[in-house]
C-alpha positions in Angstrom: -79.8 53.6 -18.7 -81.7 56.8 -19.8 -79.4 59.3 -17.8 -76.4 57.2 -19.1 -77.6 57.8 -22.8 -78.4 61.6 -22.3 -75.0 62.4 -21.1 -73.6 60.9 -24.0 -75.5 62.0 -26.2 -75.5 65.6 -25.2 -71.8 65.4 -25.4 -71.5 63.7 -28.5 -71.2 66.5 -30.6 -68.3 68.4 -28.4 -66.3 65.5 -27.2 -67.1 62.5 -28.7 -64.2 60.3 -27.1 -65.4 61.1 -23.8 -68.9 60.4 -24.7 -67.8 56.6 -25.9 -65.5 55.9 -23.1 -68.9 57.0 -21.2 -70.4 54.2 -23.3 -68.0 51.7 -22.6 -67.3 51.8 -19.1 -71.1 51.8 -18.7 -71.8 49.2 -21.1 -68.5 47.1 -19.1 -69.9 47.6 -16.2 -73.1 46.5 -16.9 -71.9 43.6 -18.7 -69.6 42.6 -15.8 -72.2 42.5 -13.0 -74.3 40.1 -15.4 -71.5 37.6 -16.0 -70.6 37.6 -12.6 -74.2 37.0 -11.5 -74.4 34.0 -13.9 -70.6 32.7 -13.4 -71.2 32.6 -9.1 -74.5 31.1 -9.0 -73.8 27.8 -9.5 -70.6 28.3 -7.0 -73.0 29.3 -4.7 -75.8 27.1 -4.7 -73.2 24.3 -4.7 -71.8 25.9 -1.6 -74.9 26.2 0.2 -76.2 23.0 -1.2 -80.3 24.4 -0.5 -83.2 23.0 -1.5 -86.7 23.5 -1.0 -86.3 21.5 2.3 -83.8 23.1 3.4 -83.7 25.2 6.7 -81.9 28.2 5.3 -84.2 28.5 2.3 -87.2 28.2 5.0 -85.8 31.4 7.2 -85.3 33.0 4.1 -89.5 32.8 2.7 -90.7 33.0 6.3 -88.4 36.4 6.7 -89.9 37.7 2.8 -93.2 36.5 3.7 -93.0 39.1 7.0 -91.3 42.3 5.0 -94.5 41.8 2.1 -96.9 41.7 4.8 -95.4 44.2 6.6 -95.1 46.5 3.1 -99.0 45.3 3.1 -100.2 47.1 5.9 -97.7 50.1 5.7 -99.4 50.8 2.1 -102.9 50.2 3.4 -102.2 52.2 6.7 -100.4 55.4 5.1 
């Protein structure tokens, strides 16, 4: 967001409708991915139908429990 801000407001002063159409397609966009993320989650969980019991939701913690350890030991090692 800080790089976002410093264009605009570095170009504020010299072109200020570019700097808020800057502003608003940043501040869309933003906004868009957020809605989105909130409007397909319940599409998807209803899709996938997972619970803590599930099989899928197992692969997926045993496959994040590997990467951690394996981020672990490449930290410790290098």
């Amino acid at each position: 967001m800080a790089p976002v801000l410093a264009l605009v407001l570095g170009s504020a002063a010299e072109r200020v409708w570019l700097s808020a159409g800057l502003l608003a397609a940043f501040a869309l966009g933003h906004g868009a991915v957020i809605v989105a993320a909130g409007t397909l989650s319940q599409t998807v969980r209803q899709y996938l139908n997972w619970d803590s019991r599930s099989r899928g939701t197992l692969w997926i913690r045993r496959i994040c429990g590997v990467l951690i350890a394996a981020g672990g030991i490449y930290l410790m090692v290098g």
